[in-house]
VOGU-3710 file (C-alpha; in Angstrom, 3 decimals, decimal comma):
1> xxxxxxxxxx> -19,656/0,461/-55,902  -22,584/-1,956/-54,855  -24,872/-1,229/-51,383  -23,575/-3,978/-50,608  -19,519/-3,119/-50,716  -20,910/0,261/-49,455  -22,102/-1,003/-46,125  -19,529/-3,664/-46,089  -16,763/-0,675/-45,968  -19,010/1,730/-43,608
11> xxxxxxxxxx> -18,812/-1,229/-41,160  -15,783/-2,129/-41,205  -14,585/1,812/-41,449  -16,950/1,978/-37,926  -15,397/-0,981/-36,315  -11,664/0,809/-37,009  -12,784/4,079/-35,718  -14,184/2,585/-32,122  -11,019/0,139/-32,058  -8,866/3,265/-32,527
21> xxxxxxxxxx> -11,378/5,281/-29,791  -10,656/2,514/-27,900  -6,962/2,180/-27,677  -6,745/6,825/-26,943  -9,316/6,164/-24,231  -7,350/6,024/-20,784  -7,536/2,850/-18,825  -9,240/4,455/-15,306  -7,738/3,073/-12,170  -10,423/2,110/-9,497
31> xxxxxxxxxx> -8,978/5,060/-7,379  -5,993/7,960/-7,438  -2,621/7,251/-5,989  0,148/10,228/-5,196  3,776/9,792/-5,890  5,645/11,656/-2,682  9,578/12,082/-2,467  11,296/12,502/1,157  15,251/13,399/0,969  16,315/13,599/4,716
41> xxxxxxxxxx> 19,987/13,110/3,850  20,768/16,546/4,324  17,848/17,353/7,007  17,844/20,857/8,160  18,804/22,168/11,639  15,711/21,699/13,797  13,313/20,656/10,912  10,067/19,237/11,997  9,871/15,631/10,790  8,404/15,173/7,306
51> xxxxxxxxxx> 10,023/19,051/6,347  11,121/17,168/3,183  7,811/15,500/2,287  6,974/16,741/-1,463  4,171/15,960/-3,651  5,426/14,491/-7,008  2,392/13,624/-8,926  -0,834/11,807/-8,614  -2,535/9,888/-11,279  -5,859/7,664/-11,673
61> xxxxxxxxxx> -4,966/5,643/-15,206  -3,056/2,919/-16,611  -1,442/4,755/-18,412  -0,192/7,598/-16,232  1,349/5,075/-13,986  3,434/3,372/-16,420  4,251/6,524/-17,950  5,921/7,678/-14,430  7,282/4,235/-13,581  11,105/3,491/-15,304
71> xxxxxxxxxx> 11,730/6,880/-14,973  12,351/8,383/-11,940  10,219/6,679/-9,749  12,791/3,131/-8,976  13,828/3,290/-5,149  17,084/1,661/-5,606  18,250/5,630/-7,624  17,565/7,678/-4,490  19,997/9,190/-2,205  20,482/6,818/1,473
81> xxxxxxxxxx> 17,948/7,945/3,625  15,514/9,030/1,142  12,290/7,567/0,484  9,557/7,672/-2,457  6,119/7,245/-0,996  2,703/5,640/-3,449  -0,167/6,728/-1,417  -4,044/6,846/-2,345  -4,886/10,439/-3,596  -6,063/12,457/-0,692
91> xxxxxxxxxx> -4,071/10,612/1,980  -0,237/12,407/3,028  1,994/9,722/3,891  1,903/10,553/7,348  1,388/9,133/10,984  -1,097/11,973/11,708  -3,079/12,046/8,949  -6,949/10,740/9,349  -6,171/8,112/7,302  -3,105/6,647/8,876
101> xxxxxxxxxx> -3,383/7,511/12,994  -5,202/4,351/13,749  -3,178/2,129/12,014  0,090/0,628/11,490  2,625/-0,843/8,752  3,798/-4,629/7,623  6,941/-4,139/6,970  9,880/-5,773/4,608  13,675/-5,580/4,888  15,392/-6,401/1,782
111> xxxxxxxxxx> 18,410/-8,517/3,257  20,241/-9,951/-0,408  20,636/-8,409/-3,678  19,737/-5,305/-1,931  19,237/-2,705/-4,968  17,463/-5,187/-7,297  15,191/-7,028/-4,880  13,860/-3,650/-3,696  12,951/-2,388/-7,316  11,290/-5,760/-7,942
121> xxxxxxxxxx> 9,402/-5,481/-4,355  8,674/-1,935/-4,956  7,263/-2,654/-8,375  5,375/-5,802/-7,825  3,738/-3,946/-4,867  2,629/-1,007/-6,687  1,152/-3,062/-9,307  -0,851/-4,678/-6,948  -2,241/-1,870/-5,450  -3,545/-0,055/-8,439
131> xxxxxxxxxx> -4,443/-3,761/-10,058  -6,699/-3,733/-6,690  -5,261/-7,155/-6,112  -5,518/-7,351/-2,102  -9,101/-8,065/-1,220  -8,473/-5,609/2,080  -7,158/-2,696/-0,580  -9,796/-0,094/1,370  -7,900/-0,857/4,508  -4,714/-0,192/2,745
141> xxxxxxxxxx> -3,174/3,670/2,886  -0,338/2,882/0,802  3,592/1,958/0,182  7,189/3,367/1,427  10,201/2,526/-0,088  12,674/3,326/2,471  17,044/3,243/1,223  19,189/3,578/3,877  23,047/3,021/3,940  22,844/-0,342/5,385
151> xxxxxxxxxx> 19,234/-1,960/4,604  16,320/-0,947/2,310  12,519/-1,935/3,180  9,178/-1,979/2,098  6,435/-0,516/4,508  3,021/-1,327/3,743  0,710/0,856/5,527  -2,461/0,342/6,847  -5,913/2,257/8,218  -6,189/-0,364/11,094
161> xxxxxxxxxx> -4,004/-1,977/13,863  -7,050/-3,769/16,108  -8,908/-5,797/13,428  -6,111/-8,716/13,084  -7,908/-10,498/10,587  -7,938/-7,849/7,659  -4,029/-7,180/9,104  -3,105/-10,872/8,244  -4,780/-11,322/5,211  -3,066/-8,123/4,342
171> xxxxxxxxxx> 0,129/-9,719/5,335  -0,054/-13,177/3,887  -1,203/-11,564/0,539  1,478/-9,112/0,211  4,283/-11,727/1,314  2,553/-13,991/-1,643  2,681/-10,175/-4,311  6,459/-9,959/-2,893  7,020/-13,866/-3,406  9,539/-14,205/-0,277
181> xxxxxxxxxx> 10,106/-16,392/2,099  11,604/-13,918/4,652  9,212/-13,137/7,236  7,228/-9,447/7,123  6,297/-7,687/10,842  3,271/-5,872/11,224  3,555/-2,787/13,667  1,351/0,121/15,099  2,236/3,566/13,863  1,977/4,673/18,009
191> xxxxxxxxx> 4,274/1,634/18,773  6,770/1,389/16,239  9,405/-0,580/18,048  7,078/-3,146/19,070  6,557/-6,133/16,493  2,685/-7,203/16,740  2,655/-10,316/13,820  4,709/-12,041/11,912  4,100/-13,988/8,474
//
């Protein structure tokens, strides 16, 4: 065999073995997310709220996240009132925690085609949040998928409630991720019943 066809195969033997390097390498997300299940269909006498709250999984690659996704991780197969939570890793998907107390939630209600309009939401959602699509994403703590017996939502939750400009481009991005025309309400976690804005 000549130098020649010598180097020729070394090089193209090098350019397999970093194509092949490159497909096992793990695509890193920009930060971890959790996976958290809440079943309160069968809540237990005098159980503090969030009782339920479990820790499925968290995950920081490509990868990982499509490896959980199709499984057991679509809304639209839980129980009524259960929920499946995506929040950054270190944040519970709580009122109280650090992350959460000072903020609040835009929030969707599925109203037609009620199972598949939530997966599609749910999905399209948690694609853009570890695609880092919304340009806010640090002010974002993460996603509920809520199914209850007569309406599912979305809840979008968020680290602020006072700085209404991040809220609405928060708002106007996700209603463009959800591609709806229904309108979204934000509200503060310490006023839940009251509706602050509306896209």
């Amino acid at each position: 065999m000549a130098t020649e066809e010598v180097n020729e195969a070394l090089t193209a033997a090098e350019v397999s073995t970093i194509e092949t390097t490159e497909k096992q390498a793990p695509h890193k997300l920009e930060r971890k997310w959790s996976f958290w299940f809440d079943n309160q269909s069968k809540p237990k006498q005098g159980a503090a709220w969030g009782a339920s709250l479990r820790k499925a999984f968290t995950f920081d690659t490509v990868e990982d996240f499509w490896g959980l996704h199709g499984t057991i991780f679509i809304p639209s197969k839980l129980t009524a009132n259960a929920e499946i939570h995506m929040f950054k890793g270190g944040v519970e998907p709580k009122w109280e925690d650090p992350e959460c107390a000072n903020g609040g939630k835009w929030t969707y209600v599925v109203t037609s085609n009620r199972k598949p309009a939530l997966d599609k939401a749910w999905l399209e959602t948690l694609m853009a949040l570890v695609g880092e699509q919304f340009d806010e994403a640090d002010e974002i703590c993460g996603v509920v998928a809520s199914v209850r017996p007569k309406q599912d939502k979305l809840s979008l939750w968020t680290r602020t409630k006072s700085n209404e400009a991040v809220l609405m481009g928060i708002g106007k991005k996700w209603k463009e991720i959800l591609d709806v025309t229904d309108k979204i309400t934000f509200t503060n976690h310490d006023d839940s019943r009251r509706t602050r804005f509306t896209v």
